[in-house]
ZAFIDREN-866219 format. One record per residue (C-alpha): residue in three letters; x, y, z. Coordinates in steps of 0.1 Angstrom, whole numbers, padded with zeros to 4 digits, always signed. Each point is the difference from the previous one (the first is absolute). Example, Ala and Ser with C-alpha at 12.3 -4.5 7.8 and 13.67 -1.06 7.14 Angstrom:
residues 2
ALA+0123-0045+0078;SER+0014+0034-0007;
***
This chain:
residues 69
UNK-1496+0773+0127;UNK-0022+0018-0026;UNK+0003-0011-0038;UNK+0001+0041-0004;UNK+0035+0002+0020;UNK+0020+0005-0027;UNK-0019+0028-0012;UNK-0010+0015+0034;UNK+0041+0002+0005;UNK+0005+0016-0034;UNK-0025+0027+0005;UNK+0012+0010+0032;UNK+0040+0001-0014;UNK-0011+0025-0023;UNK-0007+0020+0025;UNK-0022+0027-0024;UNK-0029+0015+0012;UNK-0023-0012-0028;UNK+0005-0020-0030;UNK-0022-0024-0023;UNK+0012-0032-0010;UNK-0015-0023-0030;UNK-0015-0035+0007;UNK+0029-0011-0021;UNK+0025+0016+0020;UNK-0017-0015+0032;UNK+0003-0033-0015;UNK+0038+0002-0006;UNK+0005+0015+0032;UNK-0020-0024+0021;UNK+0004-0031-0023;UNK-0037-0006+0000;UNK-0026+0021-0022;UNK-0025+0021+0015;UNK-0033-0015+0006;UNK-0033+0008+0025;UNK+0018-0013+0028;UNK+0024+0031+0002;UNK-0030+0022+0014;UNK+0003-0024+0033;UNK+0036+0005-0001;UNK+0002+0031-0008;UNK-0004+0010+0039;UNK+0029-0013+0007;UNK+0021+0029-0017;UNK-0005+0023+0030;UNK+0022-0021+0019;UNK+0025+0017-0026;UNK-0012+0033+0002;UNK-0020+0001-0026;UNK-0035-0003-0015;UNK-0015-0011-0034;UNK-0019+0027-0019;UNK-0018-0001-0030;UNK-0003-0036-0017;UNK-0007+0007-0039;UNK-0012-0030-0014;UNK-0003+0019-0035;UNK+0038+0014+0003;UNK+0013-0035+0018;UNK+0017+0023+0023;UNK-0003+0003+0037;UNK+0015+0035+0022;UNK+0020-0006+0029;UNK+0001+0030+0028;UNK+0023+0004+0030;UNK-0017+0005+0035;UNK+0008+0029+0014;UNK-0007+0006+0033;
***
């Protein structure tokens, strides 16, 4: 079990094929804030069928995308 479930599951519910979250957002959703550990985790997502994108540390967003196969 991955501290990133939570969030992992809510990306793949939305079920969009790209969307950005905040780090804020991710924080509420995975009940943890964001930190440098998330770009170990963040390989995980596939598992879900998706990938993380583009990371903006000035925008504190990060952009989910749906793998399509």
């Amino acid at each position: 079990m991955s501290k990133y479930d939570a969030l992992w599951e809510y990306v793949q519910k939305t079920g969009k094929e790209s969307f950005r979250l905040t780090f804020e957002e991710i924080q509420e959703i995975a009940e943890i804030p964001i930190d440098h550990s998330f770009l170990k985790y963040k390989k995980e997502l596939t598992d879900y069928g998706y990938q993380v994108g583009k990371i903006s540390m000035k925008e504190q967003t990060v952009l989910f995308h749906k793998i399509t196969l």
